[in-house]
C-alpha positions as CSV (number, residue, x, y, z in Angstrom):
1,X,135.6,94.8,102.4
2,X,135.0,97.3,99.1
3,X,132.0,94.8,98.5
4,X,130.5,95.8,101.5
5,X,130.4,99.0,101.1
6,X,129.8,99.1,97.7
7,X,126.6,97.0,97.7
8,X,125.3,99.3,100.2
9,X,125.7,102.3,98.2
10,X,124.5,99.9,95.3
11,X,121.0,99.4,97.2
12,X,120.1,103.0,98.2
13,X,121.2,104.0,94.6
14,X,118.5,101.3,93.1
15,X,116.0,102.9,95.4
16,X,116.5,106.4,94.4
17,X,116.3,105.5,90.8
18,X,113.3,103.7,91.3
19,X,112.2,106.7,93.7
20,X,112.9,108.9,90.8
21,X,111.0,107.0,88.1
22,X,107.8,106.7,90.0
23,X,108.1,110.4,90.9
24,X,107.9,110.5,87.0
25,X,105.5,108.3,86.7
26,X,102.6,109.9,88.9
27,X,103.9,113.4,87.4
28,X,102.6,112.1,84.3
29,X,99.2,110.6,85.8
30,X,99.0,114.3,87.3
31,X,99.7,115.9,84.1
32,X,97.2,113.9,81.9
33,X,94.0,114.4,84.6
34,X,92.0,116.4,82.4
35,X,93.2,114.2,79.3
36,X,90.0,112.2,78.1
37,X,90.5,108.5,78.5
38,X,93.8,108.8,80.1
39,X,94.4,105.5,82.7
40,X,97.0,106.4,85.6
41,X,99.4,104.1,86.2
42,X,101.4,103.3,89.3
43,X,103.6,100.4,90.2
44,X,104.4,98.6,93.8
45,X,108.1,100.2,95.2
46,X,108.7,97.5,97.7
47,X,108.3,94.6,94.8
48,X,110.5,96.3,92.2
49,X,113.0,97.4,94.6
50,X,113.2,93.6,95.7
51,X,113.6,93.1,92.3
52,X,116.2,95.3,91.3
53,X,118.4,94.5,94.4
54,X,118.4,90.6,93.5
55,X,116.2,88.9,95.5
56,X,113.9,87.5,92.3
57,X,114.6,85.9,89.8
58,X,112.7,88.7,87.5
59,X,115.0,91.1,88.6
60,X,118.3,90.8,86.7
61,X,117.4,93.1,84.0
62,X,116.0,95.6,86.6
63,X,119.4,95.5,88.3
64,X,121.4,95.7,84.9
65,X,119.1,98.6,84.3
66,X,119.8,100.6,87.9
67,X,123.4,99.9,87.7
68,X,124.6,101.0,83.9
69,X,123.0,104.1,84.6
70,X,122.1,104.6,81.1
71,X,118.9,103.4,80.8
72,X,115.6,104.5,82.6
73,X,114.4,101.4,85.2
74,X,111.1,99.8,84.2
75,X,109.6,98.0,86.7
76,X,105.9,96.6,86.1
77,X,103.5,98.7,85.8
78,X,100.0,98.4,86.6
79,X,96.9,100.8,86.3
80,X,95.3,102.3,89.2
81,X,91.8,101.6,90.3
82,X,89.7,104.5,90.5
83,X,87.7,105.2,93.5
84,X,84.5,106.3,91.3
85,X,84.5,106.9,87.8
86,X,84.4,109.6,85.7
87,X,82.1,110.3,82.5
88,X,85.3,110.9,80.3
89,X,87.0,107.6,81.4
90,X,89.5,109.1,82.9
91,X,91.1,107.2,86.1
92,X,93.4,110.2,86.9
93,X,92.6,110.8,91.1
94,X,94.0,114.3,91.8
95,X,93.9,113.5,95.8
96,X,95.6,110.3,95.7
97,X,97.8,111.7,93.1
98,X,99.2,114.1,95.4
99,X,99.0,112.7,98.4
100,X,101.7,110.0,96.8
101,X,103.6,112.3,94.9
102,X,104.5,114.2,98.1
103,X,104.9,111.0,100.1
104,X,107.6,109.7,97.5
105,X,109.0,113.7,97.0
106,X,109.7,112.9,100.5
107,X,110.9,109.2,100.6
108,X,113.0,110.7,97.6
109,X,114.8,113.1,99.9
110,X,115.3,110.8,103.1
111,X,117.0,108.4,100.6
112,X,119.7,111.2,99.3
113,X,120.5,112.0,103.1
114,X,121.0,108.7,103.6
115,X,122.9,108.4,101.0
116,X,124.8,111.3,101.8
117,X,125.7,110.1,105.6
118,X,127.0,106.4,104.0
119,X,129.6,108.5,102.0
120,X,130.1,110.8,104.8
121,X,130.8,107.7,107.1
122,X,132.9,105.9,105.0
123,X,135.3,109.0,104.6
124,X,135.6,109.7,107.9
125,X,136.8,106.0,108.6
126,X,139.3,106.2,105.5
127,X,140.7,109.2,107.3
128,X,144.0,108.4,109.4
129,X,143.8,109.6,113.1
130,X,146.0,112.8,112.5
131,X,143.5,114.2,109.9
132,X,140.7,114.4,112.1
């Protein structure tokens, strides 16, 4: 029964860290768009969060990674094509930049409420029926 509701809690908390390193991730492709040479980097959410929760065998170490909660979660990167280039090499796109960086800010958020209503849920079915 614990397991349960543990490995639910366990999932949405490997999304929000993986949430919360690509936020950091396109904050640095943001920060770096003027920077000469610079190659913005993104990586696929839906792949590394099957990864992370288990469902590949590549995933293990993502996983170990989420669940210590020491370490930062890497999951593979890869650079983003440019929709034209630019003279100074620079693959930074400001519009896709932050279009995606207020997409996840917002995927980010839903996540934590969702989060929050699981908890919520499970207290209020550990309480006896004379507490509530």
């Amino acid at each position: 029964m614990i397991n349960r509701l543990t490995d639910s809690l366990d999932f949405h908390g490997q999304a929000l860290a993986l949430r919360a390193e690509r936020q950091r991730l396109i904050a640095g492709n943001i920060a770096n768009a003027d920077t000469p040479g610079f190659k913005a980097r993104d990586f696929d959410f839906a792949k590394a969060l099957q990864e992370a929760s288990g469902n590949s065998a590549t995933g293990a170490g993502i996983a170990q990674g989420v669940m210590s909660g020491g370490s930062r979660v890497q999951p593979t990167l890869r650079y983003a094509q440019p929709d034209q280039t630019q003279l100074d090499d620079n693959t930074v796109d400001m519009d896709r930049e932050r279009g995606e960086f207020a997409s996840n800010a917002v995927k980010y958020e839903s996540t934590l409420r969702f989060i929050s209503g699981n908890v919520r849920t499970m207290l209020d079915a550990l309480k006896s029926p004379s507490q509530g």
